[in-house]
Backbone atoms as SQL, in Angstrom:
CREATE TABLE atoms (id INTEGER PRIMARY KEY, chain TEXT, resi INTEGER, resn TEXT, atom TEXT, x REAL, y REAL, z REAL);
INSERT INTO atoms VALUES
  (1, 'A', 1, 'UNK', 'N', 0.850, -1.174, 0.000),
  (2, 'A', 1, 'UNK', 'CA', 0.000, 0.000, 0.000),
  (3, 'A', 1, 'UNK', 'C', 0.890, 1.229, 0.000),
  (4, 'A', 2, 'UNK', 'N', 0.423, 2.333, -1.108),
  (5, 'A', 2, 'UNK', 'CA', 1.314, 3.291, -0.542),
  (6, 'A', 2, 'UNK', 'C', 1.209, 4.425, 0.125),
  (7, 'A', 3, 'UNK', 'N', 1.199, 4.112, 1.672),
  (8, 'A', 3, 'UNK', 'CA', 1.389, 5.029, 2.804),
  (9, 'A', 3, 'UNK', 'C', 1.815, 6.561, 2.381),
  (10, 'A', 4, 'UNK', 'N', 3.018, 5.900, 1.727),
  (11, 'A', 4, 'UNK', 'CA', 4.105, 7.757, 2.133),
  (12, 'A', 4, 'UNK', 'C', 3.080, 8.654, 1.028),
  (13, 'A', 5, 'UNK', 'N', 1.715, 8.650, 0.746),
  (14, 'A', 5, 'UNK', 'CA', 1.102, 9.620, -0.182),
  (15, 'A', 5, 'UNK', 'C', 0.648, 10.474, 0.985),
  (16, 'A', 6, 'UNK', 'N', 0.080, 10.086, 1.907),
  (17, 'A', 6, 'UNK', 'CA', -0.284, 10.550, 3.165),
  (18, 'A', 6, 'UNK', 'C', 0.614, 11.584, 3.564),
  (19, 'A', 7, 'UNK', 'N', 1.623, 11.275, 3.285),
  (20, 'A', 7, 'UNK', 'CA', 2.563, 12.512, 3.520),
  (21, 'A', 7, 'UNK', 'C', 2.842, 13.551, 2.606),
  (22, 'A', 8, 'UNK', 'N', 2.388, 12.691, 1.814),
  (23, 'A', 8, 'UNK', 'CA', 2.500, 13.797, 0.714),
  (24, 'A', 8, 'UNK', 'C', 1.300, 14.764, 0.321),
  (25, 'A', 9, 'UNK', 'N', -0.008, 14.089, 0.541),
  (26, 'A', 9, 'UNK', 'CA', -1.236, 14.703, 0.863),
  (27, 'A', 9, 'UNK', 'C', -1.030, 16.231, 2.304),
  (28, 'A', 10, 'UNK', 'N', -0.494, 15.432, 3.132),
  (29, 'A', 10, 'UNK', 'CA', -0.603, 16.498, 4.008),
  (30, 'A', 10, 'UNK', 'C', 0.188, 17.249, 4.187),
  (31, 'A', 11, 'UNK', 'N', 1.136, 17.258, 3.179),
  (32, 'A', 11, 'UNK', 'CA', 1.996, 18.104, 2.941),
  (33, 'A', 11, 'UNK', 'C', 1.409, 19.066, 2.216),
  (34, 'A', 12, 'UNK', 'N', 0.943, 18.693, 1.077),
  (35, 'A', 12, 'UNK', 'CA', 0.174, 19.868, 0.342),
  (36, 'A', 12, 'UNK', 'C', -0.889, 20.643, 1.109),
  (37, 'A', 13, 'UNK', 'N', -1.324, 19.463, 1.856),
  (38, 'A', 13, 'UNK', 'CA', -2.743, 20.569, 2.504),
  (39, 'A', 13, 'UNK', 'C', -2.390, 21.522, 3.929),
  (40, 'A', 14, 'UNK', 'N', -1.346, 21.640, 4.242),
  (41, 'A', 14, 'UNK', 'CA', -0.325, 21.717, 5.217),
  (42, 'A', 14, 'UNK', 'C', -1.026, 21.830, 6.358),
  (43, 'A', 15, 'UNK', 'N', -0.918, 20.322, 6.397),
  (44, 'A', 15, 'UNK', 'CA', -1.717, 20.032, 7.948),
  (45, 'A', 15, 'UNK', 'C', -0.630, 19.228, 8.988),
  (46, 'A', 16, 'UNK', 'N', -0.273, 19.426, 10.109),
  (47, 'A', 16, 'UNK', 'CA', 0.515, 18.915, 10.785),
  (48, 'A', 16, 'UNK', 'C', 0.037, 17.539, 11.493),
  (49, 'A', 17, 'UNK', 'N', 0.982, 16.736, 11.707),
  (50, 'A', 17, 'UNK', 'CA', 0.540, 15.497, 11.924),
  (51, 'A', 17, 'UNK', 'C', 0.236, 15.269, 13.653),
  (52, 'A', 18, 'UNK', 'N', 0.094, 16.912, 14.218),
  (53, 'A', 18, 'UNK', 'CA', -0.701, 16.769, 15.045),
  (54, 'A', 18, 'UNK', 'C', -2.116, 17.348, 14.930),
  (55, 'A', 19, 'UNK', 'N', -2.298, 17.964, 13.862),
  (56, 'A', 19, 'UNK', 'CA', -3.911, 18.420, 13.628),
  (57, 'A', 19, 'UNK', 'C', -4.393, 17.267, 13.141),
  (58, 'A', 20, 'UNK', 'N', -3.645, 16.795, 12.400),
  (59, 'A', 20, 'UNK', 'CA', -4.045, 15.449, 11.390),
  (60, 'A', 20, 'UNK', 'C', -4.693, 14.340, 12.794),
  (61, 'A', 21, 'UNK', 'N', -3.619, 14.267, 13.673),
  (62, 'A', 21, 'UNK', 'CA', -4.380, 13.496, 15.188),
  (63, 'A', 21, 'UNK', 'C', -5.571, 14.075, 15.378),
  (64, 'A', 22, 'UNK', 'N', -5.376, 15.275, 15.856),
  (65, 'A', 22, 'UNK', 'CA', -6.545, 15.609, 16.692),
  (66, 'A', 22, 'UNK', 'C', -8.054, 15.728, 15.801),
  (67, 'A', 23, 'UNK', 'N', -7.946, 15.966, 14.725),
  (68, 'A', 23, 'UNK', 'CA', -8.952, 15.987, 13.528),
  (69, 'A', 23, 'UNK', 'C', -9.569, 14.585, 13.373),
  (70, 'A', 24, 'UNK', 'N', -8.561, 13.727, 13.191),
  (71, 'A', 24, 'UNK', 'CA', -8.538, 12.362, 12.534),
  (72, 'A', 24, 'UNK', 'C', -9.016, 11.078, 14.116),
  (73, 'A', 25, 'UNK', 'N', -8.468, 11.493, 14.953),
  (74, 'A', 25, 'UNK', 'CA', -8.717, 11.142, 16.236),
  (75, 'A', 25, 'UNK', 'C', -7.707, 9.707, 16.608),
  (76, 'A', 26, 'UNK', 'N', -7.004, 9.756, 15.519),
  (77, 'A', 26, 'UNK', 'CA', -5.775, 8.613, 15.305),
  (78, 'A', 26, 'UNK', 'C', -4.603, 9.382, 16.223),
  (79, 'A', 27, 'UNK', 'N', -4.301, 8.342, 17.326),
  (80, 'A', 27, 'UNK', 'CA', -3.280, 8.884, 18.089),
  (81, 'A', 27, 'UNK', 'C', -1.704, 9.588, 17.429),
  (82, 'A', 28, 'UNK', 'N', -0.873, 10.413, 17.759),
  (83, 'A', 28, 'UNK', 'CA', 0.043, 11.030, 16.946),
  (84, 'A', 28, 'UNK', 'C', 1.241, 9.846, 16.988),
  (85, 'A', 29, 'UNK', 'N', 1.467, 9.089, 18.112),
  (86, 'A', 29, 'UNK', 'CA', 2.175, 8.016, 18.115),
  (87, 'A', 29, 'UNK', 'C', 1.788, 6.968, 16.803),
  (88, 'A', 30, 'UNK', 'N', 0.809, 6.543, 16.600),
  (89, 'A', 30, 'UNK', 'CA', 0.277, 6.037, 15.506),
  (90, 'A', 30, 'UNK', 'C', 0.113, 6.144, 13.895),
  (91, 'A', 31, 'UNK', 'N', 0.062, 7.651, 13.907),
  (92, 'A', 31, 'UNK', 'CA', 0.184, 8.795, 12.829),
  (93, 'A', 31, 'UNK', 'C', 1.730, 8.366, 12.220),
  (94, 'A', 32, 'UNK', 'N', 2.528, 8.424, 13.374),
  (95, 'A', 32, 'UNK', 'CA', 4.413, 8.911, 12.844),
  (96, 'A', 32, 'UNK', 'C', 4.776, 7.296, 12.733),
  (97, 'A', 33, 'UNK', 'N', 4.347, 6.055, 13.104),
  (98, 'A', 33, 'UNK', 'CA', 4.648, 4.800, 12.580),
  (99, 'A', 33, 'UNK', 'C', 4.350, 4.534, 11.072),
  (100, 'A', 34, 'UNK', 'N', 2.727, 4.717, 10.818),
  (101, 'A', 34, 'UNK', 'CA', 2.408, 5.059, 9.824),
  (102, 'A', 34, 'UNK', 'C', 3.258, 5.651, 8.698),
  (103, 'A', 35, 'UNK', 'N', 3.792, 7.116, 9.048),
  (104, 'A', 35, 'UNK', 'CA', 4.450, 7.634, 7.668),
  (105, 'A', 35, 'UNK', 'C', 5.725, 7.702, 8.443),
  (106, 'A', 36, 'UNK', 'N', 6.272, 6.785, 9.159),
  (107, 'A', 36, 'UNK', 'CA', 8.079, 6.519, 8.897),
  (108, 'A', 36, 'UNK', 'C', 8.179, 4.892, 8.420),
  (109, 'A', 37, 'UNK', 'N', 6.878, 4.470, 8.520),
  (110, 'A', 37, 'UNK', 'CA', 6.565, 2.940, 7.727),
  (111, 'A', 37, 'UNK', 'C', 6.935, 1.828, 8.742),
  (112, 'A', 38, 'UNK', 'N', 6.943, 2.336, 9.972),
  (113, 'A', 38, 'UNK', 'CA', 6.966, 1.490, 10.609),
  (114, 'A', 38, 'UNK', 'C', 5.961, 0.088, 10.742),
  (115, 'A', 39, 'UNK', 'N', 4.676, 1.072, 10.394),
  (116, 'A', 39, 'UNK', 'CA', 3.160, -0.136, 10.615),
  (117, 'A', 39, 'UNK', 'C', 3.028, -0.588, 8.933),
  (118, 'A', 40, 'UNK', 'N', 3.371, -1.359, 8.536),
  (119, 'A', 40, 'UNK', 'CA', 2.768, -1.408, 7.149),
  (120, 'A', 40, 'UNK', 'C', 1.580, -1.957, 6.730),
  (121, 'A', 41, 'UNK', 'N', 1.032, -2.155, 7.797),
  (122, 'A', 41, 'UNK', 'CA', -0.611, -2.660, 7.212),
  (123, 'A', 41, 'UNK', 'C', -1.577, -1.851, 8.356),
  (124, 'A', 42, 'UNK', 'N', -1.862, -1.087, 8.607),
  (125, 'A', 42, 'UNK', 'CA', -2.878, -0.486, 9.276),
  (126, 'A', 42, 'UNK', 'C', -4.266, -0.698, 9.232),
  (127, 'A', 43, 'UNK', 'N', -4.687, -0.410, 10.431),
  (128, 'A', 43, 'UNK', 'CA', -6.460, -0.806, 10.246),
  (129, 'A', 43, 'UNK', 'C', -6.852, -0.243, 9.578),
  (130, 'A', 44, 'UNK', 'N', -8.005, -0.713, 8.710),
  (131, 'A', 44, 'UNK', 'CA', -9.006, 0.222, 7.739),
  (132, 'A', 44, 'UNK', 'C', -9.640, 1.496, 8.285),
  (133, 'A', 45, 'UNK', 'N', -9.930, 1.721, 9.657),
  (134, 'A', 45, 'UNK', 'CA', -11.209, 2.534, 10.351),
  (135, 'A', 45, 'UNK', 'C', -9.807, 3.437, 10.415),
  (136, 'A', 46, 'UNK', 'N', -8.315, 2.765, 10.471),
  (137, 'A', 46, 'UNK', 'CA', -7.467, 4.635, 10.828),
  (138, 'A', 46, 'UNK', 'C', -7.413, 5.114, 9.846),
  (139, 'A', 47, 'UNK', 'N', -7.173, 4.519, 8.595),
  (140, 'A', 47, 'UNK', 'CA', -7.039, 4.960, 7.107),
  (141, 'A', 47, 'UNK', 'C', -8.130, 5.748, 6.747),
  (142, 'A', 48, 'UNK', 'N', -9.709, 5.679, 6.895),
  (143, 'A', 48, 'UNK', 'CA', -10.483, 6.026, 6.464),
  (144, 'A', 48, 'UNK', 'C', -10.683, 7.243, 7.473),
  (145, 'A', 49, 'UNK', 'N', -10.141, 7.020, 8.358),
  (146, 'A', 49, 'UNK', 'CA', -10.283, 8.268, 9.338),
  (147, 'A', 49, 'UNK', 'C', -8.959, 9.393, 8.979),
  (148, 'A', 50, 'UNK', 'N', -8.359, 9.238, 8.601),
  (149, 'A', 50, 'UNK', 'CA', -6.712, 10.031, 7.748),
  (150, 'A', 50, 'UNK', 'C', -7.660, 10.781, 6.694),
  (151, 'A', 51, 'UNK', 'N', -8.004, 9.810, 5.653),
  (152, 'A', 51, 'UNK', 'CA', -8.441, 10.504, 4.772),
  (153, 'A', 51, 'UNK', 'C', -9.443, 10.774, 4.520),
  (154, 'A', 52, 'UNK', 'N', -10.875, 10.833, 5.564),
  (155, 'A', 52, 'UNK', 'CA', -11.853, 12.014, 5.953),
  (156, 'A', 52, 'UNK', 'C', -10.890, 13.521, 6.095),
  (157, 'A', 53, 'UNK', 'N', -9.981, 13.392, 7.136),
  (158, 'A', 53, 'UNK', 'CA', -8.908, 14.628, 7.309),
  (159, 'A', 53, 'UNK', 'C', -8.654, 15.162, 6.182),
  (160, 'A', 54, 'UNK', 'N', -7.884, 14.397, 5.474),
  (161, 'A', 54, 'UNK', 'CA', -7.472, 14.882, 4.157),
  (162, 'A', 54, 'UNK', 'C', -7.622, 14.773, 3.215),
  (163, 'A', 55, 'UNK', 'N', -9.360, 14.732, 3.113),
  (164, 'A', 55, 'UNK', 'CA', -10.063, 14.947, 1.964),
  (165, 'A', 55, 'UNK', 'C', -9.963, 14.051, 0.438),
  (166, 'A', 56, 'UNK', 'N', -9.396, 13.129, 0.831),
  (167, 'A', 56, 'UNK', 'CA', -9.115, 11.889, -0.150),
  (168, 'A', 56, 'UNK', 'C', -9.459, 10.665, 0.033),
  (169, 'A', 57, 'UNK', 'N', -9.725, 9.882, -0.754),
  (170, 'A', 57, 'UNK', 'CA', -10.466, 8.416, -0.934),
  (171, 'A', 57, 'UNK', 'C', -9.348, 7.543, -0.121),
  (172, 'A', 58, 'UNK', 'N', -10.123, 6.163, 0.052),
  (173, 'A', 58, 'UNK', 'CA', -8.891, 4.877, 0.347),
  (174, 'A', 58, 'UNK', 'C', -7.858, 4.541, -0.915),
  (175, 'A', 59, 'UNK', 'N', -8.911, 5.012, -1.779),
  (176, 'A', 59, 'UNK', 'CA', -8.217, 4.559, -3.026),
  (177, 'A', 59, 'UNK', 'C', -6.699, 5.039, -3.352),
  (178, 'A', 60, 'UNK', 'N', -6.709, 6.659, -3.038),
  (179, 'A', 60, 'UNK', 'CA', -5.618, 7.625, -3.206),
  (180, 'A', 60, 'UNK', 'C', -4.412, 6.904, -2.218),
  (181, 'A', 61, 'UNK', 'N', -4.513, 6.072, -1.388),
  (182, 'A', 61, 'UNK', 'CA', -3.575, 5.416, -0.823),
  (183, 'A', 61, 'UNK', 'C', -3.200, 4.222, -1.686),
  (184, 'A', 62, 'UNK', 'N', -3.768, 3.786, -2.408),
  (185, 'A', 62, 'UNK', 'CA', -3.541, 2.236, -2.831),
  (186, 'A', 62, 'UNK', 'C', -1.926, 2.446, -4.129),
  (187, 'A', 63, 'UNK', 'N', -1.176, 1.775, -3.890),
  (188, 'A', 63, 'UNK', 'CA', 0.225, 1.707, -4.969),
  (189, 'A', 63, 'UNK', 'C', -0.015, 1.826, -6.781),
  (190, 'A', 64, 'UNK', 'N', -1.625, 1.779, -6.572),
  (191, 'A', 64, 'UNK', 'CA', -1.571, 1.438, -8.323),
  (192, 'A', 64, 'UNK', 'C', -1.739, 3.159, -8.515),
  (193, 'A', 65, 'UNK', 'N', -2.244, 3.978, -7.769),
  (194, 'A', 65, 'UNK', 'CA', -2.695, 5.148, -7.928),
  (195, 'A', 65, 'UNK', 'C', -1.406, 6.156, -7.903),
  (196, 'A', 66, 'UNK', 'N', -0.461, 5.694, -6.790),
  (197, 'A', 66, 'UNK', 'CA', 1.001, 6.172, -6.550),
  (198, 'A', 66, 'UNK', 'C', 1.757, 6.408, -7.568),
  (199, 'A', 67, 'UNK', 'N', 1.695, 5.504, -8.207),
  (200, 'A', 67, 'UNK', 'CA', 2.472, 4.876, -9.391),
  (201, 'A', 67, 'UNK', 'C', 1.942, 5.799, -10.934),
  (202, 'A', 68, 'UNK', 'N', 0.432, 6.391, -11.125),
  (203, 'A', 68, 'UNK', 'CA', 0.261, 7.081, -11.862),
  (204, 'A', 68, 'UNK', 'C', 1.525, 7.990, -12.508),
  (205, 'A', 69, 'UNK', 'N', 1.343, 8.586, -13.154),
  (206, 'A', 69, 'UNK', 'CA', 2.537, 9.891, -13.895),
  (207, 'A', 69, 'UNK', 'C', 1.536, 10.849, -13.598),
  (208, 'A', 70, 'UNK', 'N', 2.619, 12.272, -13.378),
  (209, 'A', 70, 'UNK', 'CA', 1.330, 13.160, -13.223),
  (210, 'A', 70, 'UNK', 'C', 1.224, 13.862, -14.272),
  (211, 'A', 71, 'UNK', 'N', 0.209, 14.485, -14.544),
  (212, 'A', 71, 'UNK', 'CA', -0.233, 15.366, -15.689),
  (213, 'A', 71, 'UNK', 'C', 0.502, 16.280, -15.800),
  (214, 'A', 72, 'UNK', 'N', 1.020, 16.520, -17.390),
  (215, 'A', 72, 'UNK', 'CA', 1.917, 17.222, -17.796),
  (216, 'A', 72, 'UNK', 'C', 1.084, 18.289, -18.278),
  (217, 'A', 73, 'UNK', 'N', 1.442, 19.685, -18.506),
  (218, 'A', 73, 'UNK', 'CA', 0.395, 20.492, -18.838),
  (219, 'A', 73, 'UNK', 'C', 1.354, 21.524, -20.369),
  (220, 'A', 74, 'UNK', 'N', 0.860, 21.802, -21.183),
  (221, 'A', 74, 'UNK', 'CA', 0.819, 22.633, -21.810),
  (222, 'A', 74, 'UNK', 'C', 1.724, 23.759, -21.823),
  (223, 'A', 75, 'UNK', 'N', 2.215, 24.440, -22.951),
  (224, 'A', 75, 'UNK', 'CA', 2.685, 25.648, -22.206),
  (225, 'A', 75, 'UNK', 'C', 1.802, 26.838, -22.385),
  (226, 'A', 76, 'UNK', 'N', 0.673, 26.545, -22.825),
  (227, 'A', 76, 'UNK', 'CA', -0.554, 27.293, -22.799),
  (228, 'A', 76, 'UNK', 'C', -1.453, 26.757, -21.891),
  (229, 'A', 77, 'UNK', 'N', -1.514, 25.847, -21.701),
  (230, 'A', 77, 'UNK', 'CA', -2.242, 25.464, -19.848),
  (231, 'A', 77, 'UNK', 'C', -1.609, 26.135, -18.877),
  (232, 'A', 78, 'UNK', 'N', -0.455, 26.255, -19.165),
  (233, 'A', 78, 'UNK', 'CA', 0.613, 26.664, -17.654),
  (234, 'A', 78, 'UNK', 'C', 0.454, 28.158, -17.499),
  (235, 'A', 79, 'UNK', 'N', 0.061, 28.587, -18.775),
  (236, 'A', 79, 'UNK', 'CA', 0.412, 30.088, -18.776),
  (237, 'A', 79, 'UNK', 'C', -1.457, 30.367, -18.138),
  (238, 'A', 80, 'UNK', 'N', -1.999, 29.614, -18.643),
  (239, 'A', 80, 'UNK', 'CA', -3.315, 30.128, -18.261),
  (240, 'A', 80, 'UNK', 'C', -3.531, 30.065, -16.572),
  (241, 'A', 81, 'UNK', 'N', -2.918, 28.959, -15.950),
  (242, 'A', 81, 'UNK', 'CA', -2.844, 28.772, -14.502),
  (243, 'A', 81, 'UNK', 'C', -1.717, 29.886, -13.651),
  (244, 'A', 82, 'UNK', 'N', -1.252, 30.422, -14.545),
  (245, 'A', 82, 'UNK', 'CA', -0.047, 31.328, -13.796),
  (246, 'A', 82, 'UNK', 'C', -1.418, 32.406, -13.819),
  (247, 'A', 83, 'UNK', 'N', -1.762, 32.792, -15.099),
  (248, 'A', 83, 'UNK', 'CA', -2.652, 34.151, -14.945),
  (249, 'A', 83, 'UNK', 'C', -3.832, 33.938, -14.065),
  (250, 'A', 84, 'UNK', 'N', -4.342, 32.752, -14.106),
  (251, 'A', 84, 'UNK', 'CA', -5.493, 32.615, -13.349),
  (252, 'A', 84, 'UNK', 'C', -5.164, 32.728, -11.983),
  (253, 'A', 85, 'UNK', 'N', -4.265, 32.235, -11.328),
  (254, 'A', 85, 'UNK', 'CA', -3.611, 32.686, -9.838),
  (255, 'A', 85, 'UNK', 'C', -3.325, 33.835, -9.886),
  (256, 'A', 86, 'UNK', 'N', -2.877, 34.755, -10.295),
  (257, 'A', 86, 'UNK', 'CA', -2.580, 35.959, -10.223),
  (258, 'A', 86, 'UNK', 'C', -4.143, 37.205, -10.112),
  (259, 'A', 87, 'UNK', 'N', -5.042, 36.533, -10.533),
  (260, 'A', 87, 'UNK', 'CA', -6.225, 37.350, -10.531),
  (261, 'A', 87, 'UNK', 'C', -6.971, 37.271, -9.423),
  (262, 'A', 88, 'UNK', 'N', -7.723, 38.379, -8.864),
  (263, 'A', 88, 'UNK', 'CA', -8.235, 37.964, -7.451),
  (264, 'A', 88, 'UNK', 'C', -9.594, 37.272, -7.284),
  (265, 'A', 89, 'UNK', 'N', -10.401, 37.247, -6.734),
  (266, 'A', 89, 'UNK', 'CA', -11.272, 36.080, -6.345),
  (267, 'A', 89, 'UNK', 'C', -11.976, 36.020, -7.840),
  (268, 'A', 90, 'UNK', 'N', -12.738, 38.127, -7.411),
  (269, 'A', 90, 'UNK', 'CA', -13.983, 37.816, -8.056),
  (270, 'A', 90, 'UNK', 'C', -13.545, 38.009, -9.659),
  (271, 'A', 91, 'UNK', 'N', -12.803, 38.139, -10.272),
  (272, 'A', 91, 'UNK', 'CA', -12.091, 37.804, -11.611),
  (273, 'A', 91, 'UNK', 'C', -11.848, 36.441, -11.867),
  (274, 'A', 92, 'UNK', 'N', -11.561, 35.447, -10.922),
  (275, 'A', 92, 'UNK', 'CA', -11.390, 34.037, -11.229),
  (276, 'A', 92, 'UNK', 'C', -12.766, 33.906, -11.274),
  (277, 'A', 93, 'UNK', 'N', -13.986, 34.161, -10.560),
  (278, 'A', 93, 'UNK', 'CA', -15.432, 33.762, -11.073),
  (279, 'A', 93, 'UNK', 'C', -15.909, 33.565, -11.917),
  (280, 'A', 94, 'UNK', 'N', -15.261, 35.037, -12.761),
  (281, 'A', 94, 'UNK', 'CA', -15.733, 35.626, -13.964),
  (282, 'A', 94, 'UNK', 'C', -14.994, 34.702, -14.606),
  (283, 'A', 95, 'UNK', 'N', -13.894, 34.148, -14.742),
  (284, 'A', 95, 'UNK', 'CA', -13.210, 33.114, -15.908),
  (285, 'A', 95, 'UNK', 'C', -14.019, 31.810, -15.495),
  (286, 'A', 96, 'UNK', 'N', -14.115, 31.751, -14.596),
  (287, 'A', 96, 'UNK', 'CA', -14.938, 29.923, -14.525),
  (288, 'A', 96, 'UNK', 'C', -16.006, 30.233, -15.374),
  (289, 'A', 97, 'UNK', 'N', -16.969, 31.207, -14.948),
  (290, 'A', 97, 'UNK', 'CA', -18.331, 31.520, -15.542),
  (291, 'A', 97, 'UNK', 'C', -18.008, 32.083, -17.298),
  (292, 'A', 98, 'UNK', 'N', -17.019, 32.505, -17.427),
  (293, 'A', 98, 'UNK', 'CA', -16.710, 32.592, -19.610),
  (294, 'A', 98, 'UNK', 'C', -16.028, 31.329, -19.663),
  (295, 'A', 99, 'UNK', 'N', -15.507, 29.991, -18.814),
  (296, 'A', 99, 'UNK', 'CA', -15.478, 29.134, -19.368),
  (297, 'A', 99, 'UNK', 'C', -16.079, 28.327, -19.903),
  (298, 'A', 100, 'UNK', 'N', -16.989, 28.068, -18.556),
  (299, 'A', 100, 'UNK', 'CA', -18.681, 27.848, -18.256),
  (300, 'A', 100, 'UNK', 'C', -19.371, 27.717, -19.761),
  (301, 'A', 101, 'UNK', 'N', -19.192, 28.784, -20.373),
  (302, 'A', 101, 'UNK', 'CA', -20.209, 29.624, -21.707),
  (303, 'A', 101, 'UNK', 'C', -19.704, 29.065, -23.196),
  (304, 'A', 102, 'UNK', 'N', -18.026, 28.897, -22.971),
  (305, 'A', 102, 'UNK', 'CA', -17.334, 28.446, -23.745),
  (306, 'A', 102, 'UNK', 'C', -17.659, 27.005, -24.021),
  (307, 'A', 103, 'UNK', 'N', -17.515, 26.154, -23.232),
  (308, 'A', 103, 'UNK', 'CA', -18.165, 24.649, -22.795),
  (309, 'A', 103, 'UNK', 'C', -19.426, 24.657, -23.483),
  (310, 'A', 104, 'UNK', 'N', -20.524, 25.008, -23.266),
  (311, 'A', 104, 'UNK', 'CA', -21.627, 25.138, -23.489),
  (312, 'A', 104, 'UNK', 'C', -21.548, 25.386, -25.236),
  (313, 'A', 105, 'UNK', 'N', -21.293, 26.268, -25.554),
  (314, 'A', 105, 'UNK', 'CA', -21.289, 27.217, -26.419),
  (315, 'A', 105, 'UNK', 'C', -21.270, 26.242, -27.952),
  (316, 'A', 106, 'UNK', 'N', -21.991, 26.487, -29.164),
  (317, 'A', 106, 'UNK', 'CA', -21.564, 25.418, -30.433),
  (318, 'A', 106, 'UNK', 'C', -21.027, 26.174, -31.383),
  (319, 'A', 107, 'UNK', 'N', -21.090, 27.643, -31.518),
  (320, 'A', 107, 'UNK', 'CA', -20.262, 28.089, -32.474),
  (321, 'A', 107, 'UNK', 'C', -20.114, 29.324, -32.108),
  (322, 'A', 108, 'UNK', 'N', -19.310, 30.371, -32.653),
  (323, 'A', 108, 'UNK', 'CA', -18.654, 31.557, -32.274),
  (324, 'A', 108, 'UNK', 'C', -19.677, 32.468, -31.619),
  (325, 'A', 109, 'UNK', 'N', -20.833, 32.221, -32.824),
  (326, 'A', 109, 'UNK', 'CA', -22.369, 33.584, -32.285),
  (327, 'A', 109, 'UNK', 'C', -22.987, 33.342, -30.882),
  (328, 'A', 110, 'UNK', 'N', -23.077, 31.987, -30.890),
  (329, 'A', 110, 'UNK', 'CA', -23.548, 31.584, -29.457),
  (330, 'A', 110, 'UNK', 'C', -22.638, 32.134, -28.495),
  (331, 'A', 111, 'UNK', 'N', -21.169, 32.127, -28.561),
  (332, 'A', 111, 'UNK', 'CA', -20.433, 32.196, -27.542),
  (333, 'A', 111, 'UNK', 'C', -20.021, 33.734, -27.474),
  (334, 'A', 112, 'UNK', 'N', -20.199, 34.537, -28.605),
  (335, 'A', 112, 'UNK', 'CA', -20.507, 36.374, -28.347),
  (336, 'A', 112, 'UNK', 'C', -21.821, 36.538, -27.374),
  (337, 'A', 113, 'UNK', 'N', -22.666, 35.800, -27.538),
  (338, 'A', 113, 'UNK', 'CA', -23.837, 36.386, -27.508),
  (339, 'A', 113, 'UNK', 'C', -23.938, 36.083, -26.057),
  (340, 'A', 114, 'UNK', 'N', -23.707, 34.974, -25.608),
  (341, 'A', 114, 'UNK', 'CA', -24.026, 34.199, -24.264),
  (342, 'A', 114, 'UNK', 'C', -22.482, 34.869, -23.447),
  (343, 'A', 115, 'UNK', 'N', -21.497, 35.258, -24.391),
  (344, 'A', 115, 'UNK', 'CA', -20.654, 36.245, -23.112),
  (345, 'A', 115, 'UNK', 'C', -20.654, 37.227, -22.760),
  (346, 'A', 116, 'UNK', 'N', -21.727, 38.163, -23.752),
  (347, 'A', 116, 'UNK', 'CA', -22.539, 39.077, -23.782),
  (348, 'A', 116, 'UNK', 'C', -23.514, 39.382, -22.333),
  (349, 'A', 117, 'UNK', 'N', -23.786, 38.169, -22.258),
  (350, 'A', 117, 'UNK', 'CA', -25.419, 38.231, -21.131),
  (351, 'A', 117, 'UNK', 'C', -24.545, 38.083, -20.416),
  (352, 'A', 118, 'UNK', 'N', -23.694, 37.394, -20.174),
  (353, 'A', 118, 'UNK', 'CA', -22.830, 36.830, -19.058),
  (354, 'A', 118, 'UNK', 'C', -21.924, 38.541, -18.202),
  (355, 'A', 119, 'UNK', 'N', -21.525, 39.017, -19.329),
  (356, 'A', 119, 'UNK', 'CA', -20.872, 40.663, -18.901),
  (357, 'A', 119, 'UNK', 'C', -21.791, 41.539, -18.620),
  (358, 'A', 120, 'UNK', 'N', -23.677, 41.252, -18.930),
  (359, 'A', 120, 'UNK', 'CA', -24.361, 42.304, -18.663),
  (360, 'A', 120, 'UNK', 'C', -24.731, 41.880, -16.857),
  (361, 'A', 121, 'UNK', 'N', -24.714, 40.395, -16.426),
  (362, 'A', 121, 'UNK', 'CA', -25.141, 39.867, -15.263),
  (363, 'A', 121, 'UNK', 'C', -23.624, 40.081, -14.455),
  (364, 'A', 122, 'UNK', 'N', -22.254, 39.942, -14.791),
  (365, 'A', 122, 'UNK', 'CA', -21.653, 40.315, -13.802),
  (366, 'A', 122, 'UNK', 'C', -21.242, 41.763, -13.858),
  (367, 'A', 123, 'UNK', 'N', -21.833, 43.059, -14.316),
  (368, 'A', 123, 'UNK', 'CA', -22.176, 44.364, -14.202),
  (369, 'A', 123, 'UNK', 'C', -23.231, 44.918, -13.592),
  (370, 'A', 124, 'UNK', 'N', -24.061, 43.886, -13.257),
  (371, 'A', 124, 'UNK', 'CA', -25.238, 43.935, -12.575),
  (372, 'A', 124, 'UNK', 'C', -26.465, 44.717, -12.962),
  (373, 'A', 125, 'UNK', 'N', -26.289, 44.676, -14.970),
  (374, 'A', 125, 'UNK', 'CA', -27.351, 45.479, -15.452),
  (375, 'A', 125, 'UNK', 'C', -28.609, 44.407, -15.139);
């Protein structure tokens, strides 16, 4: 099974593996066997209680999932995720919602027209 994702999960979500206890209700002694690999088979009820915490399936632990490659992106994906972080909340809205339209959308007129309504509703005409 692969454990050390757990660490890597809560690394990203930067949760300490004593919130991760007290959240998770899995003792911290238990927690640090776990991801120094001391326990290698753990009960199901602590696992599922980890990742209630950290917002991920049993599955996201299992080795076949570990083992994935991760998604490589574009250098026009990348550029769009740099700008999209850089914009503040209610501007990222506004791009979900003209993506939203884009998705939807079957040819160019539809997608003037429907980003049209879309700029008159977030102007609040």
């Amino acid at each position: 099974m692969g454990l050390e994702i757990i660490q890597m999960i809560k690394k990203e979500r930067g949760i300490t593996t004593e919130t991760l206890s007290k959240l998770s209700g899995v003792p911290v002694g238990t927690l640090n066997k776990i991801l120094n690999g001391e326990t290698k088979d753990p009960k199901l009820e602590t696992l599922k209680a980890i990742a209630r915490v950290l917002g991920c399936t049993l599955d996201d632990f299992d080795d076949v999932h570990s083992r994935r490659k991760p998604i490589e992106l574009t250098v026009s994906e990348t550029k769009l995720f740099r700008i999209f972080r850089e914009l503040n909340a209610q501007n990222q809205e506004k791009i979900i919602r003209y993506a939203d339209v884009l998705l939807e959308a079957q040819d160019i007129d539809e997608i003037i027209e429907k980003v049209e309504e879309k700029g008159e509703e977030c102007s609040g005409e």
